[in-house]
C-alpha positions as CSV (number, residue, x, y, z in Angstrom):
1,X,14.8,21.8,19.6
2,X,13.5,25.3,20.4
3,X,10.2,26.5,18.9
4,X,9.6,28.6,16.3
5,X,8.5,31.9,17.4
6,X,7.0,35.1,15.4
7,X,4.5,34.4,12.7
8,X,6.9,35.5,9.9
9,X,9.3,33.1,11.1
10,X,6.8,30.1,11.4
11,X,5.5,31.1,8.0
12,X,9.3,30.7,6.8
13,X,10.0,27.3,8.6
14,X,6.0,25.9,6.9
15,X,6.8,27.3,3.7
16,X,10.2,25.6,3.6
17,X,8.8,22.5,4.5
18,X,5.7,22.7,2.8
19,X,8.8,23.5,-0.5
20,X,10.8,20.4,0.2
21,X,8.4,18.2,0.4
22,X,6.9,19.3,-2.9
23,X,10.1,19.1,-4.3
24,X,10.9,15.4,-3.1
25,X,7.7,14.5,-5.2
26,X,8.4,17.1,-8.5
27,X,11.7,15.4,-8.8
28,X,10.8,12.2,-7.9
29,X,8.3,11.8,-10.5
30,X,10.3,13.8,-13.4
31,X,12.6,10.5,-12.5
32,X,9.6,8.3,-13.0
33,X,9.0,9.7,-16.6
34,X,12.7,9.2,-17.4
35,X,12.5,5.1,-16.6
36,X,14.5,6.1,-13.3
37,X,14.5,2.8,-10.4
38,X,13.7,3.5,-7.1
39,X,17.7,3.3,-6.2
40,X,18.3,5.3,-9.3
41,X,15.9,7.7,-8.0
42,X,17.2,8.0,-4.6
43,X,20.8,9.6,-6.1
44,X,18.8,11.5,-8.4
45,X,16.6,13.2,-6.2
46,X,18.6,15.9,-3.4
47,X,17.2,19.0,-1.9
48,X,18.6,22.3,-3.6
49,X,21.1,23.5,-1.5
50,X,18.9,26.6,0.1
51,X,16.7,23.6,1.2
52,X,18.9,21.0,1.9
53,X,21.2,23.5,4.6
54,X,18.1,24.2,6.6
55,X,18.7,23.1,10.1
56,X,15.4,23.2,10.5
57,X,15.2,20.1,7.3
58,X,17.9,18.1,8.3
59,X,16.7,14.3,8.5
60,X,16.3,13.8,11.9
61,X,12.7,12.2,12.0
62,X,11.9,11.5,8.3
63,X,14.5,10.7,5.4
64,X,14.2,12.2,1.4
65,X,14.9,9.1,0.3
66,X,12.3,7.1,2.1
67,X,10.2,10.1,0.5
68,X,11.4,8.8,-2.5
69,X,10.4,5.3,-2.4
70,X,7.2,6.3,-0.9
71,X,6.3,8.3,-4.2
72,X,7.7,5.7,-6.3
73,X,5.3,3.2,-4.6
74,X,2.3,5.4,-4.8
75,X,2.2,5.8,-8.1
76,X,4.0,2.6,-9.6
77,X,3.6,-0.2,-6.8
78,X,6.3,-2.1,-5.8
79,X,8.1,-3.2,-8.9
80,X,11.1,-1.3,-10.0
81,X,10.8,-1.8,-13.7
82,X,13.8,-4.5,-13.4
83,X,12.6,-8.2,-14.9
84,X,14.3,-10.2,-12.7
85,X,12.6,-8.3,-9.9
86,X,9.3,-10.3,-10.6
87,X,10.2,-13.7,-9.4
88,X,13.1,-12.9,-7.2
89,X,14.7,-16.3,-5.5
90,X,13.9,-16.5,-1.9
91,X,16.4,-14.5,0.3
92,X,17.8,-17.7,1.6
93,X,18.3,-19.5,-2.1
94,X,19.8,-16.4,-3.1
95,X,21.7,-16.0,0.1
96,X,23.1,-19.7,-0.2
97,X,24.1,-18.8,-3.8
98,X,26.4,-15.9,-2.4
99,X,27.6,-18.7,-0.1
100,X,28.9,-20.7,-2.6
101,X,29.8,-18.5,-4.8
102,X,32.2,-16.3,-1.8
103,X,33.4,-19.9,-1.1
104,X,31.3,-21.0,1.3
105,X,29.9,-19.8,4.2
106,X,33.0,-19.8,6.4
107,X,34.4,-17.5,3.9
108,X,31.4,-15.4,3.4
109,X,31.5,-15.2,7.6
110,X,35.3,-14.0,7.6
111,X,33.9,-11.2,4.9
112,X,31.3,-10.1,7.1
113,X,34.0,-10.2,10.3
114,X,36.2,-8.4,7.9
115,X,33.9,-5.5,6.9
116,X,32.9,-4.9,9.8
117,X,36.9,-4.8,11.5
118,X,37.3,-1.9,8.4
119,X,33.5,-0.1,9.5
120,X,32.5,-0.8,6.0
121,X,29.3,-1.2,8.2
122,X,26.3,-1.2,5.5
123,X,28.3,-3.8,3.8
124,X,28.7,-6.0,6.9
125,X,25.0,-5.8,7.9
126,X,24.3,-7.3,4.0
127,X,26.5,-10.2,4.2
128,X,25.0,-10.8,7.9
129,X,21.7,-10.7,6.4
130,X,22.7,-13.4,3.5
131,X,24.1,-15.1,6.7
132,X,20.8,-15.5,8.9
133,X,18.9,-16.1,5.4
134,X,20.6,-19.4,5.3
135,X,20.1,-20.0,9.4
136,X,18.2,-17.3,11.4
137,X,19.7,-19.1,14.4
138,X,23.4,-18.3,13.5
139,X,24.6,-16.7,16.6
140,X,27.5,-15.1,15.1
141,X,26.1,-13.7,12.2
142,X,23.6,-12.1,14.7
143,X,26.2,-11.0,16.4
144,X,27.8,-9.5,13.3
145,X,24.7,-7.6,12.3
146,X,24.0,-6.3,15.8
147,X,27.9,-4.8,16.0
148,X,27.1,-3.4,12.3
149,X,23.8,-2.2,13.2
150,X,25.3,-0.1,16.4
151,X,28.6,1.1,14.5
152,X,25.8,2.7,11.7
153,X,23.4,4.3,14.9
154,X,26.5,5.9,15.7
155,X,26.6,8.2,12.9
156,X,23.1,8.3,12.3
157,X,21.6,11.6,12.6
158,X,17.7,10.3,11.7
159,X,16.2,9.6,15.2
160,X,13.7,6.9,13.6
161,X,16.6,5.1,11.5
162,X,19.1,5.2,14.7
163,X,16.6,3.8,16.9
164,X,15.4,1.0,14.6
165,X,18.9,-0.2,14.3
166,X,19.8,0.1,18.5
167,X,16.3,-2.0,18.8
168,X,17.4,-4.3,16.4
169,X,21.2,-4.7,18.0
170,X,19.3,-5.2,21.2
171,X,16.9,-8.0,19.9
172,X,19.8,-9.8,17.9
173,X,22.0,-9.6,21.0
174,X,19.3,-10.9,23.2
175,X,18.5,-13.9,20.9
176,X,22.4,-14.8,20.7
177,X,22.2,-15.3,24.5
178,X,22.2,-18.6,25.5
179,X,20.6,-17.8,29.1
């Protein structure tokens, strides 16, 4: 990126920042008062367009919605407001539980493969996930994720997001290796 030069331009590129960010939090918490989750919250809350059409506030380092949730937790914690949030099952009993219930985990594999073959990429990251919950060492579910994880750096515009998944594709591919 270039700098910003001139004062009044500066003063512009703050102010606009200094706007969004305030917004993030006005909206975030208006949400809050209204019983709004932390997913409901993320949908609710954009960026008027004159702030959200900055280049200058695109989400290349940071993210709104991880502003989002980081309001949300300041204020409320970690619980969503959701019941069955406060004893969650384990992520591999739940994850064994999506097994069964895809048809076993041969079945929940070929939907992983399969989301992945149609770059439904979030989606094939998730099942992955439910995959390595029930074995970490599952070399093709590693594999899976890492494939998903590089398909969704491709598009990613957010430095921080795009390198956490490449480092994470790395790490899973180098754990799959059997040298």
């Amino acid at each position: 990126t270039n700098p910003i030069l001139g004062a009044d331009k500066v003063r512009q590129v703050v102010t606009d920042y200094r706007d969004a960010v305030q917004f993030i939090h006005d909206k975030t918490v208006e949400g809050m008062n209204k019983g709004m989750t932390p997913d409901e919250l993320v949908e609710y809350v954009q960026l008027p367009d004159h702030l959200a059409n900055k280049d200058y506030l695109q989400p290349f380092y940071g993210h709104p919605q991880w502003g989002v949730r980081s309001v949300f937790n300041g204020y409320l914690g970690w619980f969503d407001g959701n019941p069955t949030n406060l004893f969650r099952l384990s992520p591999k009993s739940e994850a064994e539980r999506v097994a069964k219930l895809a048809g076993g985990e041969e079945k929940l594999r070929k939907a992983a493969k399969d989301a992945l073959a149609a770059d439904d990429t979030q989606w094939a990251a998730q099942l992955a996930d439910h995959l390595l919950a029930i074995d970490k060492k599952d070399r093709e579910a590693r594999s899976i994720k890492a494939d998903a994880l590089t398909k969704l750096a491709r598009d990613m515009v957010n430095a921080t997001a795009r390198n956490y998944y490449l480092t994470v594709a790395r790490e899973l591919r180098e754990a799959s290796d059997p040298n």
